[in-house]
N, C-alpha and C positions, 0 to 999 in steps of 0.2 A: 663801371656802373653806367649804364646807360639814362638821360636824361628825360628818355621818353618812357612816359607811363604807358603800360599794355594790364589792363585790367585781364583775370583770368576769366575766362566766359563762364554765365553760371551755372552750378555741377544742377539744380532742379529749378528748371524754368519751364513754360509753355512754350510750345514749337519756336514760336518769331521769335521770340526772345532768344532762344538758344541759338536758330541760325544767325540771327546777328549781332549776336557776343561772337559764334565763332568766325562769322566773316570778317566783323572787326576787330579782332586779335589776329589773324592772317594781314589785314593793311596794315596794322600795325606793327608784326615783327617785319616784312618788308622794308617799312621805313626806319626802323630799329636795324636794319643791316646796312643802308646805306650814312646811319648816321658818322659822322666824324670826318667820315671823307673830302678831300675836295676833286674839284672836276676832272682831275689830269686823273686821278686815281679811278675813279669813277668810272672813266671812259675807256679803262685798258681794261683789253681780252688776253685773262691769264692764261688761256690753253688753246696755243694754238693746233688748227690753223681758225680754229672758230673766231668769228668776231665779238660773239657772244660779253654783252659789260652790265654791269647795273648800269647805267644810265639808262642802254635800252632796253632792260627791264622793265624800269619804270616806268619809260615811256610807251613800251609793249601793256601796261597794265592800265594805264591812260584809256589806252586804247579796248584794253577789253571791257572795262568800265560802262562806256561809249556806245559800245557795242551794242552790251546785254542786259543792259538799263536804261539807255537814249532810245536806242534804232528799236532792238530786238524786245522789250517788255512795252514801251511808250510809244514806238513807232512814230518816233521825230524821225526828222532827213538831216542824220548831224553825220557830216561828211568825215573821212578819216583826219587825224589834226594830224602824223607826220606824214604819211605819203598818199598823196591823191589817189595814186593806182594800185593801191591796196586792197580793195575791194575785185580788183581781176586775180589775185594771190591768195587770197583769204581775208576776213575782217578785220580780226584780231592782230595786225601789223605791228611795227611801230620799233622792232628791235636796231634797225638802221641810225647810225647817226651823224647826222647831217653837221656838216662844217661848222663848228661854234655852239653844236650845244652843249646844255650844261646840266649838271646833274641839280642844282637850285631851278630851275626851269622845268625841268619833268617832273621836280618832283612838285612843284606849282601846277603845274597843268594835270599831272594826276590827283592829288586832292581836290581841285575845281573839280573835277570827272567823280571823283567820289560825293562829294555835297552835292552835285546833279543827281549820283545815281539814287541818294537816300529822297531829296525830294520826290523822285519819281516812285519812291517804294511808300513814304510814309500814307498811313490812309487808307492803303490796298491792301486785299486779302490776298493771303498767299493764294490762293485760286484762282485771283484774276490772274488774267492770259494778255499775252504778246502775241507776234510770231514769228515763227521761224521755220523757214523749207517749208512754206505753206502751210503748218500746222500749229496748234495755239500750243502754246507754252507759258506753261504757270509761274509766279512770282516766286513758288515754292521751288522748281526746279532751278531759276537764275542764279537761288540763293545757294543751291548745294553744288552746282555748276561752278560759280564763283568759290567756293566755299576749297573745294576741290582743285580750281584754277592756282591760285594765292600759296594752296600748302604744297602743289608743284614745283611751279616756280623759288618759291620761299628755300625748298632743297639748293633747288639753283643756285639763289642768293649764298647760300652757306657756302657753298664749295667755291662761290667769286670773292666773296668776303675773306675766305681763307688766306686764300692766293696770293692777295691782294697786300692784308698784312696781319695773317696769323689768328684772326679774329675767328673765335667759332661759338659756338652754344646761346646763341640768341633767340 
């Protein structure tokens, strides 16, 4: 039994509401898959020859965080946090891991990136606009982007969590 509560989003709410029950039950089983773990486990790629670990996972989701709530809805100049030249590769980086990290560290630096991303939402109408490739983009589309993003990956997590050590249906 897992120690992290994941509220179920709820079955009749107004739009906001429901996409941010189900954004936040997607952060939530995430961090519900890397729970228990420590670092060394964390950072193994169970299929090779991918490098593919939750650590950079997390620290990929850091990063898309960053992205599509800092740069892309806010239009802050918040540069990539793991690799500077991420932005010549695409935005969304962050899977690489660099000598010494740790999965307590990403996944610090990814909820900082989450309490950023909710500040920069609270307040806003889903209507208000970002931008991206020159074209405004709604708070409403970040949310089903992300939404979409988190239950991707989250597959992912399941089949590393497996691997890893047998864990599944979280």
């Amino acid at each position: 039994m897992s120690a992290i509560e994941r509220p179920m989003p709820p079955l009749n709410a107004d739009e906001r509401t429901t996409l941010e029950g189900w954004l936040d039950f997607h952060r939530i089983t995430l961090a519900m898959k890397c729970e228990g773990l420590d670092d060394e486990q964390a950072a193994v790629a169970p299929v090779p020859p991918s490098g593919f670990t939750l650590t950079g996972l997390v620290q990929h989701m850091a990063e898309v965080e960053r992205n599509w709530f800092r740069r892309v809805f806010a239009g802050e100049q918040a540069p990539p946090i793991y690799d500077p030249q991420a932005d010549t590769r695409g935005p969304d980086g962050g899977f690489d891991l660099a000598e010494g990290a740790t999965l307590h560290d990403a996944l610090a630096t990814w909820q900082a990136e989450i309490t950023r991303s909710r500040e920069h939402c609270a307040n806003r109408a889903l209507t208000d606009t970002g931008r991206f490739m020159d074209q405004d983009v709604s708070l409403r589309w970040n949310y089903v982007h992300m939404i979409e993003e988190y239950a991707r990956h989250n597959g992912h997590a399941d089949l590393l969590r497996e691997r890893i050590d047998g864990t599944t249906g979280v």
